[in-house]
C-alpha positions in Angstrom: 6.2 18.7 19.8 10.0 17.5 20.3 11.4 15.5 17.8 12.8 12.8 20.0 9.3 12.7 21.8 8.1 9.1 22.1 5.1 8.1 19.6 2.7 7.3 23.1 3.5 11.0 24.5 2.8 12.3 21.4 -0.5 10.8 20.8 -0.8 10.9 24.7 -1.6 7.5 25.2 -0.2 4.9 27.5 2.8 3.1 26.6 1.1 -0.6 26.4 1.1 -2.9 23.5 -2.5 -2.9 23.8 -4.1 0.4 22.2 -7.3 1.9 21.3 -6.9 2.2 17.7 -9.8 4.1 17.2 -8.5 6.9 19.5 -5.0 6.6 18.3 -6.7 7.3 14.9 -8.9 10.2 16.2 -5.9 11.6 18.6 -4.1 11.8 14.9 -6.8 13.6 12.5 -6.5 16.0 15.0 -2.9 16.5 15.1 -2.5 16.5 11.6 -5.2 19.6 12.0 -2.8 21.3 14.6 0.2 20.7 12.6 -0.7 20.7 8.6 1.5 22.5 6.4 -1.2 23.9 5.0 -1.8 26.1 8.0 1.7 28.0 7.7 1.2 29.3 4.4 1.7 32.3 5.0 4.6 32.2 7.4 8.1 32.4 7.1 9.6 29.3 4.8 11.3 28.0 8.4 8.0 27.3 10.2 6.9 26.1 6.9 9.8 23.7 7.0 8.8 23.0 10.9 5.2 22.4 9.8 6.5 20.0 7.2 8.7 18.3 9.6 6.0 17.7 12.4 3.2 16.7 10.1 5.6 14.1 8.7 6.7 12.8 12.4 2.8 12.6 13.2 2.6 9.8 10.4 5.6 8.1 11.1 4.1 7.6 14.3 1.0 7.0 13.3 1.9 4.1 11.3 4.1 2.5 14.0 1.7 3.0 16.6 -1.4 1.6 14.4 0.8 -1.8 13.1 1.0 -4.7 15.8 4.6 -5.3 14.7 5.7 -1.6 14.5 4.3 -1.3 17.4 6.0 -4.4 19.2 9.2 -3.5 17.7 9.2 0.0 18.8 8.3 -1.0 22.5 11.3 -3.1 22.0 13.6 -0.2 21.2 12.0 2.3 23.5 13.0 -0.8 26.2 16.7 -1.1 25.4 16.1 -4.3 22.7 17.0 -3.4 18.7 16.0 -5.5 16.6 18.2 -7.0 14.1 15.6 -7.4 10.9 18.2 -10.2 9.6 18.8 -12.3 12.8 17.6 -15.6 12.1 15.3 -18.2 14.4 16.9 -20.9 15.2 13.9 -22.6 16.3 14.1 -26.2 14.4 10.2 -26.6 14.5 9.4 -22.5 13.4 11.5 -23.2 10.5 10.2 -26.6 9.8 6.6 -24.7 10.1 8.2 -21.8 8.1 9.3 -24.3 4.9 5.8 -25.8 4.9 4.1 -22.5 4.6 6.2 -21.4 1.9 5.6 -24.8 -0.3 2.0 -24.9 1.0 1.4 -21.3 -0.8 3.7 -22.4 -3.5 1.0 -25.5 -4.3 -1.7 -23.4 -3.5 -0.5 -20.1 -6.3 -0.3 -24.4 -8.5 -3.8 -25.5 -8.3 -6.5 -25.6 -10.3 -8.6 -23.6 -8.5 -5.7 -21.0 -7.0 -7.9 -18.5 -6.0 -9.1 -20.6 -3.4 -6.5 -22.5 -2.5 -4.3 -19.0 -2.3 -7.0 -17.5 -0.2 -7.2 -20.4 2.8 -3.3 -19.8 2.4 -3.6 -16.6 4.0 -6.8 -17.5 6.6 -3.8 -19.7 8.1 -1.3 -16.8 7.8 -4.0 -14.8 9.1 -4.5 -16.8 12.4 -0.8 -17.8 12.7 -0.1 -13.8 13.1 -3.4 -13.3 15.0 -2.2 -15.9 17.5 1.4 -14.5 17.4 0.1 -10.9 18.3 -2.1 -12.2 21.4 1.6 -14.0 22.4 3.3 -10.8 22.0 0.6 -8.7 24.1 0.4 -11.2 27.2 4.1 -11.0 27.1 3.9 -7.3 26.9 1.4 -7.0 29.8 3.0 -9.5 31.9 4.6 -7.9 35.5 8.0 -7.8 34.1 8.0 -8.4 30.5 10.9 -10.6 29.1 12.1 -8.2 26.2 14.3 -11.0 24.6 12.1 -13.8 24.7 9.8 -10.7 22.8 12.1 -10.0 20.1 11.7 -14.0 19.5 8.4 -14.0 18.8 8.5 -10.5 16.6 10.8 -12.5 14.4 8.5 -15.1 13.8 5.3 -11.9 13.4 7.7 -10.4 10.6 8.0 -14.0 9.3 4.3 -14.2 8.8 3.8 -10.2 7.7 6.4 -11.4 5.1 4.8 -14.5 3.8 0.9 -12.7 4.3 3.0 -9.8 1.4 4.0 -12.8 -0.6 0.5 -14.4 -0.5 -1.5 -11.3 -1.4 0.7 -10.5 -4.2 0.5 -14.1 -5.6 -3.5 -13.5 -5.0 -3.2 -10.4 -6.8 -1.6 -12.0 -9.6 -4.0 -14.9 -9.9 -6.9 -12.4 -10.4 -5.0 -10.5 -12.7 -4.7 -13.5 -15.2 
């Protein structure tokens, strides 16, 4: 294993936005057999560092590969697009759609009965992401993918992974009263 060796070779799987989590999961328990430190116990401290180093690249991988936008945003990069994590959408309607969402869950975290409320918060989130992740693989799949018009609609996915963080925590915080 190289250390500049993409996430698909690694796991040998196809470099598609579309993956077979369950194998990608499998495909890792069993390099993180192969490459545990654990196994170089008792060799010298530099394969012991090299053990360390690959077992800690498997997971790094492994949680890009396994997270739709990890995932999306690495394809970007592997396909000559970085992503700026602070460029802004200037879509008028997404941010009109992004300012209701935030006061929606804001009233929600409000009500009498918050729990509720919080939780149909995040079923919206929840098929607002679901819907922006079937986007992001037809564009993906399509002949000759347009990698800018993408990194839009990753923007708006980290958008909605943002406010789904925000929402759990305000969930988390209701049940903790």
């Amino acid at each position: 294993m190289t250390t500049n060796q993409n996430y698909f070779s690694l796991f040998a799987i196809p470099v598609t936005y579309d993956i077979d989590l369950s194998e990608l999961t499998r495909r890792y328990r069993d390099l993180q057999k192969a490459v545990h430190p654990d196994k170089y116990a008792s060799h010298s401290e530099q394969e012991r560092l090299g053990a360390v180093q690959q077992a800690a690249t498997v997971n790094d991988a492994f949680e890009t590969l396994k997270s739709p936008l990890l995932r999306a945003q690495y394809l970007l990069e592997l396909n000559g697009v970085v992503e700026d994590g602070n460029a802004t959408i200037s879509d008028p309607e997404f941010l009109m759609q992004q300012m209701e969402m935030r006061e929606s869950l804001e009233e929600a975290a409000n009500k009498e009965d918050a729990l509720t409320a919080v939780e149909d918060s995040i079923d919206e989130i929840d098929n607002a992401y679901r819907g922006l992740i079937k986007k992001i693989s037809e564009m993906f799949a399509a002949e000759s993918p347009d990698y800018e018009g993408i990194s839009r609609y990753v923007r708006r996915l980290q958008f909605f992974n943002r406010l789904k963080n925000e929402a759990e925590a305000s969930l988390a915080e209701i049940e903790n009263k």
